[in-house]
N, C-alpha and C positions, 0 to 999 in steps of 0.2 A: 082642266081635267083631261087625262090621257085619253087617247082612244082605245074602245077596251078589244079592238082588232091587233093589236100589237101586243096582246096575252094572250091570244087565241093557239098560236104554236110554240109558249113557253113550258117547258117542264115547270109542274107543278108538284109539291113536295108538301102534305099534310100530317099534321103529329096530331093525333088524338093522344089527350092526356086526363088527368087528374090533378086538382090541387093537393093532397094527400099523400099524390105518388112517389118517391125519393126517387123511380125510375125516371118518371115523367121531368122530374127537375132534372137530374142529370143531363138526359138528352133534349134538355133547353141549350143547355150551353153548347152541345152539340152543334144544331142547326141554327143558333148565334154565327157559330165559327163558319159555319157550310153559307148562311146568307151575305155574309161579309165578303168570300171566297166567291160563289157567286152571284153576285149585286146583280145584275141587268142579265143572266142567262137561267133566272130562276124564282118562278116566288113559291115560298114558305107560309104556308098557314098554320097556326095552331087553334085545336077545338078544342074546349073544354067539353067533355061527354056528361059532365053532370048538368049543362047548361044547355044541349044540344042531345038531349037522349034519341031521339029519332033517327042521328045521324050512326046511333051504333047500330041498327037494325040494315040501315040504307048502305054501309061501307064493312056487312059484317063484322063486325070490332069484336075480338075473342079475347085480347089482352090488351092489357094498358101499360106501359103506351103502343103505341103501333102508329107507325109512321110507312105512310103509301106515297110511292112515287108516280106521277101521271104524265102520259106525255099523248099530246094532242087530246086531252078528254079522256083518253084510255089507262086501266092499270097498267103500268108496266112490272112494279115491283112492293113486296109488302115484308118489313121489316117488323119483327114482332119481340125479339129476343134477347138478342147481342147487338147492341148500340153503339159500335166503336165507330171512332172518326175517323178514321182510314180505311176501315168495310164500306162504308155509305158513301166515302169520298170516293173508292171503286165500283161502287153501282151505279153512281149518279154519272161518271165519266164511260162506263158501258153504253147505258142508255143515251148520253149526247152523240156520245161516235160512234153506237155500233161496233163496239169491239168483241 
């Protein structure tokens, strides 16, 4: 088992979804392609909010899907709308380097 100290200052990247959602499945494949991309500089959670209702109150969740970016524990950024691979692929390389 890893030490969970060596998670502790990885960007963290959660998709609140829906099985229902045609959104929510779309931007699976999404962060498929983005966890692939980066393996060891990032983990990727998915919630199901019908399974995890508490977590919509605790991460404000207004739409489905919504995918929040974290880094050290903190929001950095909240995707609600526009799901492309190449907008996310540019907010997640801001947030690594500070651009």
């Amino acid at each position: 088992m890893k030490n969970s100290l060596e998670y502790l200052d990885k960007i963290k990247i959660i998709h609140f979804h829906t099985k229902w959602s045609l959104s929510s499945k779309n931007l699976v494949n999404v962060t498929k392609i983005l966890s692939i991309f980066y393996k060891k500089k990032i983990i990727f959670l998915r919630v199901d909010i019908e399974k995890n209702k508490d977590l919509i109150y605790k991460f404000n969740i207004k739409y489905i899907p919504t995918l929040i970016i974290f880094k050290n524990g903190i929001e950095k950024y909240r995707i609600t709308k526009i799901f492309c691979l190449k907008m996310i692929y540019k907010k997640i390389n801001e947030i690594i380097f500070k651009i």
